[in-house]
N, C-alpha and C positions, 0 to 999 in steps of 0.2 A: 327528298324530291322537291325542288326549287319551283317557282311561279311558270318560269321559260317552257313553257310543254306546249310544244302545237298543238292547239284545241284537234278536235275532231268533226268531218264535216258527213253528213249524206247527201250523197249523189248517187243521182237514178239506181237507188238501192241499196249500196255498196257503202259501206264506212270506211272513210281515210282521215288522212293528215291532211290540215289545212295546208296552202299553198300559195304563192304572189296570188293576187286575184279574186281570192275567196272572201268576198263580205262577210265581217263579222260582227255583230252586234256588242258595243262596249258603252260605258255608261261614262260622258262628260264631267268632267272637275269645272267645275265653277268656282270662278273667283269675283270679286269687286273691285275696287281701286285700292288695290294692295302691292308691292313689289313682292314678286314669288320667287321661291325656290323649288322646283322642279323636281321632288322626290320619285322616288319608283311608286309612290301612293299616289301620287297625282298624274304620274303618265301612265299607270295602267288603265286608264279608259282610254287612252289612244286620241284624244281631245282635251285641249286646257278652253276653256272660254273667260277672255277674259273684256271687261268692261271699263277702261281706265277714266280717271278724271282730270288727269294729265300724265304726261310720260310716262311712263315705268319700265323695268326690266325685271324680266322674266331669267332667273340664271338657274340653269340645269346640272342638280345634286354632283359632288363631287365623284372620280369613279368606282372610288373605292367604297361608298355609302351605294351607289347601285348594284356595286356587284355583289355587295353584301346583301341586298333584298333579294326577297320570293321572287320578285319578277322576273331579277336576270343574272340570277347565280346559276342556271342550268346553262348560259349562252357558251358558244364553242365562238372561236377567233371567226371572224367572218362571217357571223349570223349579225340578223340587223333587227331593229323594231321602230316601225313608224307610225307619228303622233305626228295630231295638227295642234295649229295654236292659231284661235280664233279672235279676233279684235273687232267686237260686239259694238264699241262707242262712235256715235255718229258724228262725233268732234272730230278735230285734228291730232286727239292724241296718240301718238305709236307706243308700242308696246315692242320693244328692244329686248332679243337675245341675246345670253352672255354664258360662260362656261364656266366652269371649277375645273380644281385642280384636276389633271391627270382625265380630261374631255381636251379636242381640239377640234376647235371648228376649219371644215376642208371648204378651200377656194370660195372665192365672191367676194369678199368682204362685206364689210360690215351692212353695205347695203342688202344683201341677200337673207341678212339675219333682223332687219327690222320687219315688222308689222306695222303696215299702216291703219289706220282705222276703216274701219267697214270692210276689211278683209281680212283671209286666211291664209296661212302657210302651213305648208307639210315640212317634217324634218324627217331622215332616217337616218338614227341612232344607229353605230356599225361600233361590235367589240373590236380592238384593233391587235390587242394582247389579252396577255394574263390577267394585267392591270389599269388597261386606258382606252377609251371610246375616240371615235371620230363620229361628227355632227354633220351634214350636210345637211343645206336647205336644197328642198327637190320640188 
């Protein structure tokens, strides 16, 4: 049994499956003025924070290294999982999205996938196969 398991929520009494909607409490990846690689270790808190001291890019694990993790070898074609990526520095430096092999980033270009500093973006991560993800900034 792989990481991918909709947690479990209670409502007014009743226990179910989490669902769009459901806040869930996950613990942020922290980084510094590092260029990242975006493993399934570091988007399982659903938050990257990152603090750059000039540009960097942030490029998300190739897809065969995530499907091989806990987190999303249980994923069926068409399940998704969304992460922000926070840019913490009060400078001008952006914090740029990039993909590995066998990801593809959908529509916007490039601009859709910078961070500029003192804000946040959300992605959802969608399996697209057996073997390869689609990115969308949302």
């Amino acid at each position: 049994m792989g990481g991918f398991v909709r947690p479990m929520v209670k409502q007014k009494g009743l226990v179910r499956e989490a669902s769009s909607g459901d806040a869930i409490n996950r613990k942020p990846y922290v980084v510094g003025d590092v260029a990242l690689t975006l493993t399934a270790d570091v988007l399982a808190g659903g938050l990257v924070v990152g603090a750059p001291g000039q540009a960097r890019t942030y490029t998300i694990d190739t897809a065969a290294n995530l499907i091989a993790s806990d987190l999303f070898d249980d994923m069926d074609i068409g399940d998704s999982y969304e992460f922000t990526i926070s840019n913490q520095t009060a400078a001008t430096h952006a914090i740029t999205f990039a993909v590995a092999t066998g990801v593809t980033l959908l529509s916007g270009g490039v601009a859709n996938y910078t961070i500029a500093a003192a804000t946040a973006k959300r992605f959802l991560l969608i399996k697209s196969s057996a073997t390869a993800f689609n990115v969308l900034a949302v």
